[in-house]
C-alpha positions in Angstrom: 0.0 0.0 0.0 1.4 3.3 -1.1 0.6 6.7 0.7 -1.4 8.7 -1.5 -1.0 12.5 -2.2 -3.7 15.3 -2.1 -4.1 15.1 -5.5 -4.8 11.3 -5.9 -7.3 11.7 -3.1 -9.0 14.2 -4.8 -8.8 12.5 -8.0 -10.6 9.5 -6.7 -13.4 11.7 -5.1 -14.1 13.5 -8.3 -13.0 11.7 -11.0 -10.0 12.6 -13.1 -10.1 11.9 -17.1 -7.8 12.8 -19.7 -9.4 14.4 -23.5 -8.1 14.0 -26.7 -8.4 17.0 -28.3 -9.2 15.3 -31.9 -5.5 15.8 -33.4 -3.5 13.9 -31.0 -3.2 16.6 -28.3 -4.5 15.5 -24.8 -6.0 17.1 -21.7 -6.4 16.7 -17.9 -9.9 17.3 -16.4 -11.5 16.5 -13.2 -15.0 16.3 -12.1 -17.0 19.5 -10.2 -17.8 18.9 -6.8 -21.0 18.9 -5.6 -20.6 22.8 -4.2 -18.9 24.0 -7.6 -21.7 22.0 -10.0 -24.2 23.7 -7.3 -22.8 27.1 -8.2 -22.7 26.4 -11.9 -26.3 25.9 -12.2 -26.7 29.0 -10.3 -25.1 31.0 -13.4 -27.8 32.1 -15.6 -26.1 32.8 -19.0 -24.7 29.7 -20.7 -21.8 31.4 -21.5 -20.9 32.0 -18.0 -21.4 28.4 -17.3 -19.1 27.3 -19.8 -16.7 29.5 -18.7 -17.1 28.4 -15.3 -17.0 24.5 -15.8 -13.7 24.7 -18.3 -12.0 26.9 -15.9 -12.8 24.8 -13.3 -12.5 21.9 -14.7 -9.3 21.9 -15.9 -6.3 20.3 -14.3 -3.9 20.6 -17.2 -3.5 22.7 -17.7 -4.6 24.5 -15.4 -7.4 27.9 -16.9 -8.8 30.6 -15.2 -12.3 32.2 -17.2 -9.9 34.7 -19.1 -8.0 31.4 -20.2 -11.2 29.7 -21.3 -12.7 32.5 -23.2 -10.0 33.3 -25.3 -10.0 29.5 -26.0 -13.4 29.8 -27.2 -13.1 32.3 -29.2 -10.3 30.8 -31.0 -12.2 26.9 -31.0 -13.0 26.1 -34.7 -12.5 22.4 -34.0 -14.8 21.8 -31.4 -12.2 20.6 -28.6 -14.3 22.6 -26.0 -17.1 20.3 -26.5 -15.3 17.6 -25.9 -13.5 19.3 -22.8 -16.7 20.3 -21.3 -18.5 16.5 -22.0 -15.8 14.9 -20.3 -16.0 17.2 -17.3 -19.8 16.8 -17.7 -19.8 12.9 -17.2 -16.9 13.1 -14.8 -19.0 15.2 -12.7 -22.4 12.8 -13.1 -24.2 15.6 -14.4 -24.6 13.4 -18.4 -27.9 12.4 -19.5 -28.8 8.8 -17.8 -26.1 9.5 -14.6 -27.4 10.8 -11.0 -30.8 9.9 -9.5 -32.1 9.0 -13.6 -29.5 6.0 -13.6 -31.1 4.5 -10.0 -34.8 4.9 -10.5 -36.7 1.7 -10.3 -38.8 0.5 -12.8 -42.0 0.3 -11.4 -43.5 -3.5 -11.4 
């Protein structure tokens, strides 16, 4: 048994995943917690909450929202939608995850 660091704690808490770009070119992204996906949905313009999830969910490297805007502006391949569904599904916030994934069917 190894000691683990901060960092691999956190990554097994909130999931850590790593997002080809589409032309080789990778990415680090972790999962929001439960507080920062809370404060996302809080945000009432989408563009905000884009801003918010890349910046936040970015490991490496590492973006602040100034960082994340000027890479949407300059996104023609669509690697931010990729960024933001990995971050999306790390975070069990994707379609079918969360209380959806658990319902019963009823008999």
């Amino acid at each position: 048994m190894a000691r683990l660091t901060r960092e691999q704690v956190l990554a097994r808490k909130l999931g850590h995943g790593v997002v080809d770009l589409g032309d080789g070119d990778t990415v680090e992204v972790r999962g929001l917690s439960r507080d920062e996906a809370h404060h996302l949905q809080t945000l009432e313009v989408v563009r905000d909450r884009d801003l918010y999830m890349i910046a936040t969910g970015m490991v490496d490297p590492k973006m602040n929202e100034d960082d994340a805007a000027a890479w949407f502006a300059g996104d023609e391949a669509g690697s931010l939608e990729k960024v933001a569904n990995e971050i999306t599904r790390l975070s069990g916030m994707a379609d079918g995850q969360g209380k959806d994934a658990t319902k019963s069917v009823p008999r």
